[in-house]
py3Dmol code that shows the C-alpha trace and the ligand (Angstrom):
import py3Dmol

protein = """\
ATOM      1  CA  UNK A   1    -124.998 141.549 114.825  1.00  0.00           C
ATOM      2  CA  UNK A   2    -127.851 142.878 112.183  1.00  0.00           C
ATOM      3  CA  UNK A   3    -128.890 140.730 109.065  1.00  0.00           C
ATOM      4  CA  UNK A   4    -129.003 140.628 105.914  1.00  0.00           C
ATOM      5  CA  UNK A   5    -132.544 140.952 106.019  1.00  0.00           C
ATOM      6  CA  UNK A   6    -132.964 143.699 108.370  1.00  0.00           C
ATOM      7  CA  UNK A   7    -130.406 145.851 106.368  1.00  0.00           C
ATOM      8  CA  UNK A   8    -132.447 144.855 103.061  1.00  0.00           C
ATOM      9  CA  UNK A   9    -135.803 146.819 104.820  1.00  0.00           C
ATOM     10  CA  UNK A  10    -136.871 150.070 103.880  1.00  0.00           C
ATOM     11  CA  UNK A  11    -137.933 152.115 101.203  1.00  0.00           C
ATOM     12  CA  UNK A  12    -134.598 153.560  99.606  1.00  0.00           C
ATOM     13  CA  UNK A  13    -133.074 150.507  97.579  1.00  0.00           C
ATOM     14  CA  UNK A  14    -129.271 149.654  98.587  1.00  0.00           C
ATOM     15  CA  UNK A  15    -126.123 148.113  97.340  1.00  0.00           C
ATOM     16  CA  UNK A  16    -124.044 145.083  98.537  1.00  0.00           C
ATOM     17  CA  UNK A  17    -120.600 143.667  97.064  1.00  0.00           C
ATOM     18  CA  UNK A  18    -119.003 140.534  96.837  1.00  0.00           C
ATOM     19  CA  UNK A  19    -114.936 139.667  97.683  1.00  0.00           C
ATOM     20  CA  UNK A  20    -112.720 137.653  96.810  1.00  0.00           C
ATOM     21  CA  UNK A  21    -110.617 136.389  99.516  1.00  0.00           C
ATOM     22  CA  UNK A  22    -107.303 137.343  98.625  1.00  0.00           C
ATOM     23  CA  UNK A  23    -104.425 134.684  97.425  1.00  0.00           C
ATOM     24  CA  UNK A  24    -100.867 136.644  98.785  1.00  0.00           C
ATOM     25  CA  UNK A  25    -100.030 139.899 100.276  1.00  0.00           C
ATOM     26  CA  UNK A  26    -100.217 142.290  96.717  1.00  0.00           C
ATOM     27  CA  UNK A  27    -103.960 140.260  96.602  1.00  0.00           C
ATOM     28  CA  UNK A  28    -105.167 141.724 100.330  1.00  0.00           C
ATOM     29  CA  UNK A  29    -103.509 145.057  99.612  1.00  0.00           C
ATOM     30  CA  UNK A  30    -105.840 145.406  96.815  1.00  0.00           C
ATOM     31  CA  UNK A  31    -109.092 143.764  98.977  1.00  0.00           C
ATOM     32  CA  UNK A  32    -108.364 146.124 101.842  1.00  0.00           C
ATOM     33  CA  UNK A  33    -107.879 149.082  99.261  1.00  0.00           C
ATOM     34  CA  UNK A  34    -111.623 148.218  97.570  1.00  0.00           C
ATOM     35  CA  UNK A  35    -112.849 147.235 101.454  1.00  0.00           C
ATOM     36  CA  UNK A  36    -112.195 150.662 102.635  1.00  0.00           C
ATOM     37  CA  UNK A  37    -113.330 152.534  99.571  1.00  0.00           C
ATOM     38  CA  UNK A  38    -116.560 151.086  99.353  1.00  0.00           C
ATOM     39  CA  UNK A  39    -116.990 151.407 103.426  1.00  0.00           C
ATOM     40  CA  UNK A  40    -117.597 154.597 103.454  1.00  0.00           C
ATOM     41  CA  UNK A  41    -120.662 154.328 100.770  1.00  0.00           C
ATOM     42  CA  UNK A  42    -122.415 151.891 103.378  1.00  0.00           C
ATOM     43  CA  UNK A  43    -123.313 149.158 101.685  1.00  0.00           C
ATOM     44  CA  UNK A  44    -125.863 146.569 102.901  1.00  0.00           C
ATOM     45  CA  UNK A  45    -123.664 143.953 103.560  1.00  0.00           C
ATOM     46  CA  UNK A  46    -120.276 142.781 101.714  1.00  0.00           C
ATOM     47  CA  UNK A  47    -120.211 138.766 100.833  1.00  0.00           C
ATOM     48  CA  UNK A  48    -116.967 137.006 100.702  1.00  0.00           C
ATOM     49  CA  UNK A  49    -116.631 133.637  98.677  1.00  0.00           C
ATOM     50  CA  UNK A  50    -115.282 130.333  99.498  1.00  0.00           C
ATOM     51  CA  UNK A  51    -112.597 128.658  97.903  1.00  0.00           C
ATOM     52  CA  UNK A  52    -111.511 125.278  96.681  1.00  0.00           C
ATOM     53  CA  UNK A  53    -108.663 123.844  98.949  1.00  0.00           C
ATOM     54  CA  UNK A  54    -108.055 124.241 102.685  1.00  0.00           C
ATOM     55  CA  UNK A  55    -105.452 127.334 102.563  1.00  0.00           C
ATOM     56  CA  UNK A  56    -108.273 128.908 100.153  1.00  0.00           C
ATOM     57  CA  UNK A  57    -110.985 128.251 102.692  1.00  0.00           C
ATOM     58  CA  UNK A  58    -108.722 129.662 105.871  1.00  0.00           C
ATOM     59  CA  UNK A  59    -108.236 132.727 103.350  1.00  0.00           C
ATOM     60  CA  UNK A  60    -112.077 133.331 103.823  1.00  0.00           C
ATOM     61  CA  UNK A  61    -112.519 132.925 106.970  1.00  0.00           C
ATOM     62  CA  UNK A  62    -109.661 135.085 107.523  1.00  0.00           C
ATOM     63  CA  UNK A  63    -110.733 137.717 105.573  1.00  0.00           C
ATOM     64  CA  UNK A  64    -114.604 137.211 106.525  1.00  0.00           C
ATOM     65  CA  UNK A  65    -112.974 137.719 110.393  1.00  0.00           C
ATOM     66  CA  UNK A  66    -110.914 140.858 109.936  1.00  0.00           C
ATOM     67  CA  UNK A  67    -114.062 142.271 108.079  1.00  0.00           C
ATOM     68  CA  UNK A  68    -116.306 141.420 110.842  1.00  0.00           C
ATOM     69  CA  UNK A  69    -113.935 143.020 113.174  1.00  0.00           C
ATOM     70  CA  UNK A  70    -112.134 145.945 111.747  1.00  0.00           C
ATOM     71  CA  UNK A  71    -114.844 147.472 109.916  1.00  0.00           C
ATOM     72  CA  UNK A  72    -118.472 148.949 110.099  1.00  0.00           C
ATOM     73  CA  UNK A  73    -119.397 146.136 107.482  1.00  0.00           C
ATOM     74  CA  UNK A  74    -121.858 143.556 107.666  1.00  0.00           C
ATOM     75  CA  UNK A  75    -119.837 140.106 106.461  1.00  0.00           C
ATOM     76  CA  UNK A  76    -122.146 137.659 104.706  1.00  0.00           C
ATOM     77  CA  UNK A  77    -119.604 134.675 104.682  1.00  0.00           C
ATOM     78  CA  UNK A  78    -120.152 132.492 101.528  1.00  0.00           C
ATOM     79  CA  UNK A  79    -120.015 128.241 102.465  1.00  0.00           C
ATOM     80  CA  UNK A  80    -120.344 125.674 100.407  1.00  0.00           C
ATOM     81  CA  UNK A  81    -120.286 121.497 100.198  1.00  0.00           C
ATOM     82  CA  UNK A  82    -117.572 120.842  98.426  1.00  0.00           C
ATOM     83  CA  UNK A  83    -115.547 118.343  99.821  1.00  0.00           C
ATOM     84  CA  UNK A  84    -116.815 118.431 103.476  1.00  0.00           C
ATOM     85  CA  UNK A  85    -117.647 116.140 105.804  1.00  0.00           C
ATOM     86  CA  UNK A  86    -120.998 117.364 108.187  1.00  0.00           C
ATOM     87  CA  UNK A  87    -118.669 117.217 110.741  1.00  0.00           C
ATOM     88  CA  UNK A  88    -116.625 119.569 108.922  1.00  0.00           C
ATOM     89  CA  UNK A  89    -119.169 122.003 107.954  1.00  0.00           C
ATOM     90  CA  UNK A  90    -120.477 122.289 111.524  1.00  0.00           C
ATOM     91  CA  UNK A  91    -117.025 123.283 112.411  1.00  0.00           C
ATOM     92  CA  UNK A  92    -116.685 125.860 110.099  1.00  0.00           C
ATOM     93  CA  UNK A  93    -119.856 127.386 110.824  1.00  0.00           C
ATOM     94  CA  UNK A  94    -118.849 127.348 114.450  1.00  0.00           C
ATOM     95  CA  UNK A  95    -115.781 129.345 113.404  1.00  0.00           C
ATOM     96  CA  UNK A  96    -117.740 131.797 111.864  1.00  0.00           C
ATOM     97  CA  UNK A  97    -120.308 132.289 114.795  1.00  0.00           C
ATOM     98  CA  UNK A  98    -117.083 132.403 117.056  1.00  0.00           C
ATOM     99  CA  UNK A  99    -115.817 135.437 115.142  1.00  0.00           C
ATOM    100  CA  UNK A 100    -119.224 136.999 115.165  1.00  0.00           C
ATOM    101  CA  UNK A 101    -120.411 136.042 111.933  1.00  0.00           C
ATOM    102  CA  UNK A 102    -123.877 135.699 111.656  1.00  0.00           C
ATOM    103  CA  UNK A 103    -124.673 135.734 107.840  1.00  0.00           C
ATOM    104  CA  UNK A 104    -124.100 132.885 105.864  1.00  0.00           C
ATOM    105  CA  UNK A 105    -124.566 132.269 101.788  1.00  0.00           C
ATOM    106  CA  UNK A 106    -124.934 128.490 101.637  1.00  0.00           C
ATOM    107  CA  UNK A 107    -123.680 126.852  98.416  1.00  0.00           C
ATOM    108  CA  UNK A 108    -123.383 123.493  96.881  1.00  0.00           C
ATOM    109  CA  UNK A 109    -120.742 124.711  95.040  1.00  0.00           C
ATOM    110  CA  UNK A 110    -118.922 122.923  92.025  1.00  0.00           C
ATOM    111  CA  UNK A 111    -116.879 120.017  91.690  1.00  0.00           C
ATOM    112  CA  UNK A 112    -112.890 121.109  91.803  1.00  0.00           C
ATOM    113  CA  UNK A 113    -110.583 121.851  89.028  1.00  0.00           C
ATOM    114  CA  UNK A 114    -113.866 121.435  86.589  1.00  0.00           C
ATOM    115  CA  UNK A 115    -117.064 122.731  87.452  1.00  0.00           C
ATOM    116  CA  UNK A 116    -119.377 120.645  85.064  1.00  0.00           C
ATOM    117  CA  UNK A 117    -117.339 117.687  85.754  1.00  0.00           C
ATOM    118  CA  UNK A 118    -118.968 114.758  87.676  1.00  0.00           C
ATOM    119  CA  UNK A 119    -120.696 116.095  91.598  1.00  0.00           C
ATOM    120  CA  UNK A 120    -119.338 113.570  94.326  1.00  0.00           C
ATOM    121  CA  UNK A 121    -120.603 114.530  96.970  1.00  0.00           C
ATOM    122  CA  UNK A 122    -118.173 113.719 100.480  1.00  0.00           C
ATOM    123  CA  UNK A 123    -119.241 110.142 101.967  1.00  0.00           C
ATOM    124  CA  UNK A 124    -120.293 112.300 105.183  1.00  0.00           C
ATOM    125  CA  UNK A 125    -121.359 115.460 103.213  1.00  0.00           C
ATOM    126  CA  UNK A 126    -124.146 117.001 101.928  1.00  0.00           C
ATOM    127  CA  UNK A 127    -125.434 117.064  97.933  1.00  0.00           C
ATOM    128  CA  UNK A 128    -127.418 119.971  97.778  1.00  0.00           C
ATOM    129  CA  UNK A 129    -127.546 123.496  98.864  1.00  0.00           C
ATOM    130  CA  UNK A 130    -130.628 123.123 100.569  1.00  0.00           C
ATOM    131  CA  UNK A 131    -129.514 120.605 102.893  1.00  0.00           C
ATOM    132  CA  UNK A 132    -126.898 123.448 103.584  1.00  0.00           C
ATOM    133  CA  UNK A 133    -129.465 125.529 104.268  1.00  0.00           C
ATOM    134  CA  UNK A 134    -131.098 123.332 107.145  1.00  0.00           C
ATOM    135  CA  UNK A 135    -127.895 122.642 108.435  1.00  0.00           C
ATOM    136  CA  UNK A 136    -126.924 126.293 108.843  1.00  0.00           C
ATOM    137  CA  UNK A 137    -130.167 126.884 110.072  1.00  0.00           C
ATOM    138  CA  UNK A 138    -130.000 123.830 113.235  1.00  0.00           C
ATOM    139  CA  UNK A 139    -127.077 125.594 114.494  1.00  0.00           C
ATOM    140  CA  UNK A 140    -127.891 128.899 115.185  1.00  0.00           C
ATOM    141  CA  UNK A 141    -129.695 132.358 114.941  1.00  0.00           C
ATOM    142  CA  UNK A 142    -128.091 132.954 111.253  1.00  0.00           C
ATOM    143  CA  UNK A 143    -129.548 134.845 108.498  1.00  0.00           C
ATOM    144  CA  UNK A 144    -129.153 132.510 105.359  1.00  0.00           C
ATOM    145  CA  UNK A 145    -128.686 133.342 101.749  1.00  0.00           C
ATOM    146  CA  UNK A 146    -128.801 131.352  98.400  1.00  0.00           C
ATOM    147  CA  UNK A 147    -127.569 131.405  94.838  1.00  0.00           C
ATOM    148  CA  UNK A 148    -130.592 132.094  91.937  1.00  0.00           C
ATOM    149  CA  UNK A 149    -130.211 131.635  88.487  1.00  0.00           C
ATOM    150  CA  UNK A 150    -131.750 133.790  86.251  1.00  0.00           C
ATOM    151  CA  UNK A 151    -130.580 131.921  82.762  1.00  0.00           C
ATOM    152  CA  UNK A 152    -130.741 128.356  85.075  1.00  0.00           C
ATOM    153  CA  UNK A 153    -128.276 126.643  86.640  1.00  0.00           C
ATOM    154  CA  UNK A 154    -126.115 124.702  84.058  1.00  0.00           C
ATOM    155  CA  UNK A 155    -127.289 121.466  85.065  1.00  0.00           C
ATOM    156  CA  UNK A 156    -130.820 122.478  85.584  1.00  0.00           C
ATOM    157  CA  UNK A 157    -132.712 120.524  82.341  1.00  0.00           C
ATOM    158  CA  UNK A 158    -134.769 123.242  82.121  1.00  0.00           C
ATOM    159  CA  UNK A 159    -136.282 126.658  84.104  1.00  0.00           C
ATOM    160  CA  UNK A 160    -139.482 125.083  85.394  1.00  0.00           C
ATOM    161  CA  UNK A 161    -136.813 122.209  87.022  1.00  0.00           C
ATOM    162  CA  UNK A 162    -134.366 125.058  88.289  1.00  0.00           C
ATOM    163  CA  UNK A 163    -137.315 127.166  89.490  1.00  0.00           C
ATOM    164  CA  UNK A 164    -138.474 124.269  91.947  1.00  0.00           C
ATOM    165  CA  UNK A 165    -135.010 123.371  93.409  1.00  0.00           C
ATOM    166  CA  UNK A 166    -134.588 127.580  93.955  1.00  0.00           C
ATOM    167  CA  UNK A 167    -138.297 127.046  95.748  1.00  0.00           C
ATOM    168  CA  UNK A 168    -136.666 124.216  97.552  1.00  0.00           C
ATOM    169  CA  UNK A 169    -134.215 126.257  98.860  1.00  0.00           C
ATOM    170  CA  UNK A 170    -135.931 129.162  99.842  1.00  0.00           C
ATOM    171  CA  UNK A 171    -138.364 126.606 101.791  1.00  0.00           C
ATOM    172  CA  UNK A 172    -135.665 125.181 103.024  1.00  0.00           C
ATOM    173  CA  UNK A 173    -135.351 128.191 105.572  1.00  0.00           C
ATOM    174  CA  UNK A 174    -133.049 130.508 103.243  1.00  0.00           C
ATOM    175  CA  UNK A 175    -134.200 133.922 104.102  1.00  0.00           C
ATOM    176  CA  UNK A 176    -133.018 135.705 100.695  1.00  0.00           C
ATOM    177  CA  UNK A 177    -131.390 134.746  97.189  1.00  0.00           C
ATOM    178  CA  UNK A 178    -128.297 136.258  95.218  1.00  0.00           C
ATOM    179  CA  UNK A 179    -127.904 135.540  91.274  1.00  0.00           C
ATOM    180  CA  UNK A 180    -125.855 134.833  89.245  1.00  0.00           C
ATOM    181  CA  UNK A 181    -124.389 137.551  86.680  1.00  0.00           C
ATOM    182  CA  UNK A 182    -126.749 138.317  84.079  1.00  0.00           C
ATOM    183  CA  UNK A 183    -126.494 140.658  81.143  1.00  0.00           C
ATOM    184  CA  UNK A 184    -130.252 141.626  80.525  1.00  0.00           C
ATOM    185  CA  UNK A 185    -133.133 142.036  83.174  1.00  0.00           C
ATOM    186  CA  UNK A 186    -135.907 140.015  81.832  1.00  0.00           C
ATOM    187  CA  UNK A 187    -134.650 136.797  82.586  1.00  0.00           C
ATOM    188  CA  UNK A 188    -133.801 138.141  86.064  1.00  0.00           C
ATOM    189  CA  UNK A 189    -137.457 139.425  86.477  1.00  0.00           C
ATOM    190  CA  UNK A 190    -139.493 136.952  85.411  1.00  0.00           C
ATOM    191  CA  UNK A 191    -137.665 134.888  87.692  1.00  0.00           C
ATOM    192  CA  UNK A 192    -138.199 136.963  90.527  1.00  0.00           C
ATOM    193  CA  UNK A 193    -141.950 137.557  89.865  1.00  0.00           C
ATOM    194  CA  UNK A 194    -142.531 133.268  89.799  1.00  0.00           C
ATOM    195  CA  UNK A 195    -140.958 133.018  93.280  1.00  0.00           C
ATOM    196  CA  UNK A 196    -142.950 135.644  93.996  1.00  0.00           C
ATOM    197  CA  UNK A 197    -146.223 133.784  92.343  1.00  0.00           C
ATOM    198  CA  UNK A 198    -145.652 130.444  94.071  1.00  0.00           C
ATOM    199  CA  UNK A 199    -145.853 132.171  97.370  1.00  0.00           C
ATOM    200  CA  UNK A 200    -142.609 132.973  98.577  1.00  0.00           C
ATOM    201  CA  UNK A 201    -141.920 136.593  99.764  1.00  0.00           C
ATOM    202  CA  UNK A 202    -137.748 136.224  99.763  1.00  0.00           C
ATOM    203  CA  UNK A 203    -136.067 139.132  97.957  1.00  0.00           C
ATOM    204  CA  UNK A 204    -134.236 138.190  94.843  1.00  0.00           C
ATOM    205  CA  UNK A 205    -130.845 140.416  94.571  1.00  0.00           C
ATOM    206  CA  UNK A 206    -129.671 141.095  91.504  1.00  0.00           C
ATOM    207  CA  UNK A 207    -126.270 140.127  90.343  1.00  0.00           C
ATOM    208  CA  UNK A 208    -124.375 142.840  88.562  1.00  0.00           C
ATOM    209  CA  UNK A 209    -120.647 143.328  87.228  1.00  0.00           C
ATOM    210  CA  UNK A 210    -120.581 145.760  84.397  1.00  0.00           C
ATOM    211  CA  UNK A 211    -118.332 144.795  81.324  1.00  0.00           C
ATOM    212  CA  UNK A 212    -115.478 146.739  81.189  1.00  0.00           C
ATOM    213  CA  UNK A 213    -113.268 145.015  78.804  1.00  0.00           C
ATOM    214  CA  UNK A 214    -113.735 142.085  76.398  1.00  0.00           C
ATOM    215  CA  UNK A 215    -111.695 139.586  78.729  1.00  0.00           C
ATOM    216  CA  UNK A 216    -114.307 140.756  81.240  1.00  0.00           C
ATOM    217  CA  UNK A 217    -117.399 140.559  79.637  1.00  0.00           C
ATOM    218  CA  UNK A 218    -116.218 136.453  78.231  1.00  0.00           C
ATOM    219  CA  UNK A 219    -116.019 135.795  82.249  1.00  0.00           C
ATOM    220  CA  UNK A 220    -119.793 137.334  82.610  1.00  0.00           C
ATOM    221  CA  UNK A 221    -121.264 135.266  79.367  1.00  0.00           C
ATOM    222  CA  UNK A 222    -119.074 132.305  80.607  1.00  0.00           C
ATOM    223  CA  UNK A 223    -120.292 132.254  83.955  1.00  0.00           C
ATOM    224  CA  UNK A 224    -124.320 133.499  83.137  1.00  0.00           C
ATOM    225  CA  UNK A 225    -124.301 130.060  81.016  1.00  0.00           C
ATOM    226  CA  UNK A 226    -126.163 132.430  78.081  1.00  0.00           C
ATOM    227  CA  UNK A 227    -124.837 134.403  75.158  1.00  0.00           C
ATOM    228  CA  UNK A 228    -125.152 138.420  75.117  1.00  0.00           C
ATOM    229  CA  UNK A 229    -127.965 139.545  73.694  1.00  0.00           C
ATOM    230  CA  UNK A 230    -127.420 141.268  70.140  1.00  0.00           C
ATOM    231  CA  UNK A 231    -128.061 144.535  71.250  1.00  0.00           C
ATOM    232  CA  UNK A 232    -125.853 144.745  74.101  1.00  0.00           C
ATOM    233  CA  UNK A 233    -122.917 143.302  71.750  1.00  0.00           C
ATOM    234  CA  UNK A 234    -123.674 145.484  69.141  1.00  0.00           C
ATOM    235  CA  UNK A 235    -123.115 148.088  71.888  1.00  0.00           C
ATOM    236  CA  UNK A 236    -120.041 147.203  72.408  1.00  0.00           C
ATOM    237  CA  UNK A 237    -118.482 146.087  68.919  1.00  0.00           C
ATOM    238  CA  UNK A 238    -117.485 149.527  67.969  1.00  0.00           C
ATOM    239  CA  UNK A 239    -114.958 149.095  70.765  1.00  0.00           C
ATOM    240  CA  UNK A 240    -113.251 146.000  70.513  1.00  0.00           C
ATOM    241  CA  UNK A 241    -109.849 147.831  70.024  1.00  0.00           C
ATOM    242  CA  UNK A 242    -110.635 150.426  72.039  1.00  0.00           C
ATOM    243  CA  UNK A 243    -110.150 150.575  75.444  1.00  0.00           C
ATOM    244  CA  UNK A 244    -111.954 153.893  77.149  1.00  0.00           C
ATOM    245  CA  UNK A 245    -115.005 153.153  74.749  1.00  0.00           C
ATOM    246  CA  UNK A 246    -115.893 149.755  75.593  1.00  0.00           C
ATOM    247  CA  UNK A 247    -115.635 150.682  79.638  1.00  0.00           C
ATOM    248  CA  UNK A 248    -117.704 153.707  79.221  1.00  0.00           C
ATOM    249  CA  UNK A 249    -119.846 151.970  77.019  1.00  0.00           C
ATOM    250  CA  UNK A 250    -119.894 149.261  79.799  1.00  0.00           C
ATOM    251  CA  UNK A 251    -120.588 151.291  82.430  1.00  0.00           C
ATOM    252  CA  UNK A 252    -123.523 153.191  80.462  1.00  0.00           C
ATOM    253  CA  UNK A 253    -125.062 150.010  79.777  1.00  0.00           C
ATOM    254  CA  UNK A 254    -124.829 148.282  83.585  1.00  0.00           C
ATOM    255  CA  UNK A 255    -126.087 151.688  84.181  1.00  0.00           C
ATOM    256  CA  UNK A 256    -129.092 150.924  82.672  1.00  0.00           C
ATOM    257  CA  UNK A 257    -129.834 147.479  83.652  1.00  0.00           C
ATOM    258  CA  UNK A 258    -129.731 148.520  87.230  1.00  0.00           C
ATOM    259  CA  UNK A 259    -132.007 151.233  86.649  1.00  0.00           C
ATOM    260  CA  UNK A 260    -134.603 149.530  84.809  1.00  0.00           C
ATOM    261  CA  UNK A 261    -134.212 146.583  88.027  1.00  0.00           C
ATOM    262  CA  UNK A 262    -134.991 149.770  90.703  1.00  0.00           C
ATOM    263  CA  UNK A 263    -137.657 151.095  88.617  1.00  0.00           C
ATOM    264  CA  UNK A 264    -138.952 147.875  88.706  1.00  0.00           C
ATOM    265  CA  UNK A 265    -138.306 147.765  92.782  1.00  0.00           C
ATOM    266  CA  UNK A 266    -135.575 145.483  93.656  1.00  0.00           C
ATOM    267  CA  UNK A 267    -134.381 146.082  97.091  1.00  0.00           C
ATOM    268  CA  UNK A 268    -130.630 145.926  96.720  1.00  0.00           C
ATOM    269  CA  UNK A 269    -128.177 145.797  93.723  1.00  0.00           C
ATOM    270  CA  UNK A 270    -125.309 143.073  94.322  1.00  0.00           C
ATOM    271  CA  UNK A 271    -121.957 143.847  92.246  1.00  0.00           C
ATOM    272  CA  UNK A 272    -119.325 141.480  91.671  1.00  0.00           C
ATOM    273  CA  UNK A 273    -116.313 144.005  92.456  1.00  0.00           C
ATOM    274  CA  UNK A 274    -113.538 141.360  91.859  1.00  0.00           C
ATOM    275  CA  UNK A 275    -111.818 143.617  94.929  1.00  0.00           C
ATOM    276  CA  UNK A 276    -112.202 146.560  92.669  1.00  0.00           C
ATOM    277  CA  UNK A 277    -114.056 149.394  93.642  1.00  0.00           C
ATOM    278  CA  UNK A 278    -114.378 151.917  91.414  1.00  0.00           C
ATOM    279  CA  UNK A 279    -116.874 150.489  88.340  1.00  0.00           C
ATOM    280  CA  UNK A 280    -119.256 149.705  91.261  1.00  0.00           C
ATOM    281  CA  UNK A 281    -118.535 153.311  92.804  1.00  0.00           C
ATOM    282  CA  UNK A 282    -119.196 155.114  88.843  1.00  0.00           C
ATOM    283  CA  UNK A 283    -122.766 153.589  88.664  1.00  0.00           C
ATOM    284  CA  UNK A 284    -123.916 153.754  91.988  1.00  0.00           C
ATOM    285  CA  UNK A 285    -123.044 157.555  91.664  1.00  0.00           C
ATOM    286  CA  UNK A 286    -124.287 157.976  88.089  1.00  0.00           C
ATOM    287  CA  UNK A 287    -127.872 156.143  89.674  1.00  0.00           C
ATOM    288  CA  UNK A 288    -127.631 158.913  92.764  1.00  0.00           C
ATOM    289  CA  UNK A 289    -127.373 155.649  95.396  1.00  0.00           C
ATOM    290  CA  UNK A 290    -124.780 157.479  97.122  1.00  0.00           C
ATOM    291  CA  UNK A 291    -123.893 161.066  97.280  1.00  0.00           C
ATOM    292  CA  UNK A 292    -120.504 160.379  97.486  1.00  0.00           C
ATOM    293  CA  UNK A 293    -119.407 158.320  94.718  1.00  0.00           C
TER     294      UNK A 293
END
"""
ligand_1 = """\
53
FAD
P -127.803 123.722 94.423
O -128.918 124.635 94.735
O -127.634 122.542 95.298
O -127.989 123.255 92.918
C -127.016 122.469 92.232
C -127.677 121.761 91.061
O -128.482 120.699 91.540
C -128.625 122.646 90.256
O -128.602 122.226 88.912
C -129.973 122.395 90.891
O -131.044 122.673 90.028
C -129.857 120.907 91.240
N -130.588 120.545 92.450
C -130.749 121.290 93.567
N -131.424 120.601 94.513
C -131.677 119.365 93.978
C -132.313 118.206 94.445
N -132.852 118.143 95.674
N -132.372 117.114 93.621
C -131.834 117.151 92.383
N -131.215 118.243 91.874
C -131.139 119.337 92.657
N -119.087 128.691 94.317
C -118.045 128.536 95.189
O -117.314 127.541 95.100
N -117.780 129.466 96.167
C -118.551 130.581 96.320
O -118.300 131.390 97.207
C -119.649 130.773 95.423
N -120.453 131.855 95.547
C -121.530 131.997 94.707
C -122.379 133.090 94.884
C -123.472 133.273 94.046
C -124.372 134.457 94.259
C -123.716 132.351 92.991
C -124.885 132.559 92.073
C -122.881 131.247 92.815
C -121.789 131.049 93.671
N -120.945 129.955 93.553
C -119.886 129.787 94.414
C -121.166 128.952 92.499
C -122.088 127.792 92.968
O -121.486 127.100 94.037
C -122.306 126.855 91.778
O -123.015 127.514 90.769
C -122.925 125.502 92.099
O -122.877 124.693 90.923
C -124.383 125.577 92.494
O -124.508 125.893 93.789
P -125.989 126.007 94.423
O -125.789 126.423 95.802
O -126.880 126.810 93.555
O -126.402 124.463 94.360
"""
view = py3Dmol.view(width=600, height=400)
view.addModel(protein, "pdb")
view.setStyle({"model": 0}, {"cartoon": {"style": "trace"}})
view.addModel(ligand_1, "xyz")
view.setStyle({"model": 1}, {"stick": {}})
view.zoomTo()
view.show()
């Protein structure tokens, strides 16, 4: 199976998406709905998170599996710590060589039920993502991602901190990095241009998920850990109570951003679809990424 990495090279920048795994049957309707949609505008790879909770974690793998096997995707299968034993994780990573998974995104992840609450790690588990990293890395040929963030982690004390645990990482064996949602590209940048300075030639994918309502765009400042910045919300204010304007206002402005991140040469654009095609199909087309959006 290719990697990550090998579908990253080249000139022309590309797209990737991130899943959900789905919760019930109405949930993988929708999934497969988005999954074949976006198949046939061959994206780089397609990343599907882990849950919290063992029927969550089964749901991945599941989905991760029928991916890997009933489509012409590339599966990037998201892992993290949480509540593992090594033991555990090594088993898990088996399961996903076994099905012919051989990208991995390897995550600390948060503490369940409340993700700034108190870390504990597992007695026999790992703390860190870049432990996850080596681990991944001992037991077999797999191509190995990581999460960035642009604004800093939320318990990162400060960038310079976050920037050297990211470096960590990276050293660590991790072959590329995925961010976190961000709503303006400078922070992205510069943060891309000091792993960059301290030596370290991983690409940096950008996170996107344009805002298409106001219940969306609280989930993108909640989880970017910063507030939008005043021009972008002025933006959108005219359209609080109305519905078409704010997602075509939404859409104009992730338009945009992604833009200004190829002019600036990103390799790939990563969108957070929330098994949803069609905001991630209306930019890609309005940027002429795909003829057939
Ligand atoms: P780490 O890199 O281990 O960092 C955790 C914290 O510890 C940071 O504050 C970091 O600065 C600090 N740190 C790191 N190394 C050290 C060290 N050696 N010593 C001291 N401090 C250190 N969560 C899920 O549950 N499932 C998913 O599928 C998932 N997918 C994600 C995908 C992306 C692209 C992103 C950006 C996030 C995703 N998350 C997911 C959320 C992620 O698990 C959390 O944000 C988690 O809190 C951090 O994970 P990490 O891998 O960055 O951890």
């Amino acid at each position: 199976m290719t990697s990550v990495v090998e579908r990253l090279r080249g000139e022309s920048p590309k797209f990737s998406v991130e899943f959900l795994p789905p919760r019930d049957a109405e949930d993988e309707k929708v999934l497969w709905k988005a999954v074949r949609e976006l198949e046939g505008l061959d994206p780089a790879f397609v990343s599907i998170t882990y849950g919290a909770g063992g029927s969550r974690r089964d749901r991945t793998i599941r989905a991760t599996g029928r991916i890997a096997q009933e489509t012409t995707l590339l599966p990037v299968a998201h892992l993290t710590a949480v509540e593992h034993s090594v033991a555990e994780l090594r088993n898990v990573i088996g399961w996903y060589a076994a099905i012919g998974v051989r990208n991995i995104l390897a995550l600390r992840g948060d503490p369940p039920g409340d993700p700034m609450g108190e870390w504990v790690a597992h007695p026999e588990g790992l703390s860190y993502a870049d432990e996850l990293v080596r681990l991944v890395r001992e037991l077999g040929d797999f191509c190995v991602g990581v999460a960035a963030f642009p604004y800093g982690h939320p318990r990162s004390g400060d960038l310079d901190t976050d920037l050297k645990f990211l470096l960590r990482k990276l050293n660590a064996g991790a072959d590329y990095a995925v961010a976190q949602l961000f709503h303006a590209p400078e922070p992205f940048l510069r943060m891309r241009d000091r792993v960059a300075a301290a030596g370290c030639s991983a690409a940096i994918l950008p996170g996107i998920m344009p805002m298409l309502s106001p219940r969306g765009l609280a989930k993108i400042v909640e989880l970017s850990g910063a507030d939008l910045p005043l021009e972008v919300s002025r933006r959108l204010e005219p359209y609080a109570d109305d519905v078409a304007g704010f997602r075509a206002t939404g859409i104009d402005i992730a338009t945009e951003m992604c833009q200004r991140l190829l002019d600036e040469g990103v390799p790939a654009l990563h969108f957070y679809t929330m098994n949803r095609s069609k905001a991630t199909k209306e930019v890609l087309g309005r940027l002429g990424l795909v003829t057939r959006a």
